[in-house]
C-alpha positions, -999 to +999 in steps of 0.1 A: -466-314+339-443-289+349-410-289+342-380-288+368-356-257+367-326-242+385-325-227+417-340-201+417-331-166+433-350-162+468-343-128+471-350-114+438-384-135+440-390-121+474-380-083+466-405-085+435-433-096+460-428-074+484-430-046+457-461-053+445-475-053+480-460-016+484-480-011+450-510-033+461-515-027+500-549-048+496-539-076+488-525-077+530-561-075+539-576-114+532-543-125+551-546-107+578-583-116+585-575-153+577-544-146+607-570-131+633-588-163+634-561-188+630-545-167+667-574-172+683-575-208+670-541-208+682-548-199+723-576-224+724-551-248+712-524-239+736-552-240+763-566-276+750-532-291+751-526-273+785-565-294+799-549-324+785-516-327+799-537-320+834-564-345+823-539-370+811-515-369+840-542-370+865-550-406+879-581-424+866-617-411+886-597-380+900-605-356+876-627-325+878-657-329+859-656-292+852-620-298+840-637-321+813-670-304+803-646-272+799-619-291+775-649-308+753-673-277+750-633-258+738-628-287+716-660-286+700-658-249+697-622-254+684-635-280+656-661-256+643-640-231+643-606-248+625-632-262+601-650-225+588-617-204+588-597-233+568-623-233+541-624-196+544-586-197+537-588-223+512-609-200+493-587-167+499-559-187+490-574-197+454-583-162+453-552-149+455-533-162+422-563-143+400-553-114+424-511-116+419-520-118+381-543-089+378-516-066+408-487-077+377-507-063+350-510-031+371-548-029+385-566-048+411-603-050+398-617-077+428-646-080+408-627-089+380-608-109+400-636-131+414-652-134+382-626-154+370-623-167+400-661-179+403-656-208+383-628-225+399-648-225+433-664-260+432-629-276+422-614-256+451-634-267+475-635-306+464-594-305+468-602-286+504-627-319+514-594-340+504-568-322+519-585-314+550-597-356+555-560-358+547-550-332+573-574-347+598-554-384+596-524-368+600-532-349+630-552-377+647-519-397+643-499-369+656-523-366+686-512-404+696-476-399+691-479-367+713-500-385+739-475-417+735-446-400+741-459-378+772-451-346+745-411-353+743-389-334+722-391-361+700-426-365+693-428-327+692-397-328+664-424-355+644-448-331+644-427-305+632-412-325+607-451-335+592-461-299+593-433-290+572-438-316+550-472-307+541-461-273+533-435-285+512-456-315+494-487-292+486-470-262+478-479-253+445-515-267+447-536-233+444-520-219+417-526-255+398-563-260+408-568-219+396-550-220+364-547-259+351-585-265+359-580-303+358-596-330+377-590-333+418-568-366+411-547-344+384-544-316+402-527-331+430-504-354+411-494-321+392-489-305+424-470-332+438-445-336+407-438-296+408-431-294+442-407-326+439-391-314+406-384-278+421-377-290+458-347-272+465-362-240+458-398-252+475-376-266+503-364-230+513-395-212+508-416-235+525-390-229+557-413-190+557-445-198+567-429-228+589-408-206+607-430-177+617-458-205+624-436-224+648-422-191+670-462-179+669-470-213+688-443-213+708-450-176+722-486-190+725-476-213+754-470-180+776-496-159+772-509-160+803-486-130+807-503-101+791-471-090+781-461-116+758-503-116+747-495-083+733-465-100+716-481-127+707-505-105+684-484-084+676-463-117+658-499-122+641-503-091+622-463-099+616-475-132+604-503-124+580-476-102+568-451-129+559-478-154+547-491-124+523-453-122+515-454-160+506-482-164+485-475-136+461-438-158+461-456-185+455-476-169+424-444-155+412-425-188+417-453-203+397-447-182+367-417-186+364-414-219+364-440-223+338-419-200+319-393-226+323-411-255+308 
């Protein structure tokens, strides 16, 4: 298990990242790929929730059946879609604690890299299957609260709240599944004691990719403007920056803390 430690400093963590990305501009590149898809995910989402509000506000027999066919061909669409590019980041992210290791020892070798990285595939992607059905729950019950509450602040603000608390909870659960190479069960529990044992430090990095995520879905409601479209990608290039940022943190924070034990 790993051992709890004291705060530790943000910005010196951070400033060492972003280093290393000056030294290894690659690494920007599987981040910024992985953002591209999760914007467009992003719009159709904006749009869905847009056909839903109409579809759920409009009385019973009085909707267009256009209105509908459009909505479920999007969701469907939406489903495949969510479902490739989070197992497409699932793997980029497991990727990327092989690739932080190999940038700190001073060359980036990627097929090196996925070498090492080969084996650790299969265990990856069995943790995906659980955190993804456990994603799914979560956002099915979310879905009710939403449509419960007629999308109040409040039910928004319980979203928010689970969002952030999966960030937080499953924080260190890459670096784990890469380097402890345990069993799916283990790995989780492993991940779930490190993340509790280090919160306050997890607490305030997790509030990155939070952040940028919650002003990138918030812009996404208005871009029916082409102006704020434009801004809206330009905040996910600005994105994939931070989350490239964040897990090179979240390699380094790793480290460290096992240098702690």
């Amino acid at each position: 298990m790993m051992a709890a430690h004291k705060f530790l400093d943000i910005f010196s963590t951070v400033k060492e990242a972003i280093f290393l990305l000056i030294k290894h501009p690659v690494l920007f590149l599987p981040k910024l790929l992985i953002a591209i898809i999760y914007g467009i995910s992003t719009l159709i989402s904006i749009s869905l929730v847009q056909q839903m509000v109409i579809i759920y506000t409009t009385a019973t027999g009085q909707v267009d059946f256009s209105i509908l066919q459009d909505f479920f061909l999007s969701a469907i669409f939406l489903l495949i879609l969510t479902i490739v590019s989070f197992f497409v980041d699932l793997l980029f992210s497991g990727f990327y604690p092989i690739l932080v290791n190999h940038a700190l020892k001073g060359r980036i070798s990627f097929s090196k890299s996925f070498a090492e990285f080969k084996p650790r595939i299969i265990p990856l992607l069995l943790s995906g299957i659980v955190l993804w059905l456990l994603i799914t729950i979560v956002s099915v019950i979310e879905a009710i609260i939403l449509l419960n509450f007629n999308f109040s602040e409040l039910s928004l603000a319980i979203s928010f709240i689970v969002t952030f608390l999966f960030i937080f909870l499953f924080y260190f659960l890459y670096p784990i599944i890469v380097f402890k190479q345990k069993g799916i069960l283990a790995n989780f529990l492993d991940n779930f004691q490190a993340s509790l044992s280090n919160k306050k430090t997890v607490f305030v990095y997790s509030l990155i990719p939070f952040s940028v995520s919650i002003i990138k879905f918030a812009i996404a409601f208005f871009t029916s403007d082409s102006a704020v479209l434009i801004i809206f990608w330009i905040l996910v290039v600005l994105t994939a920056i931070v989350y490239t940022v964040h897990v090179v943190v979240n390699q380094l924070l790793f480290i460290k803390t096992q240098k702690k034990k």
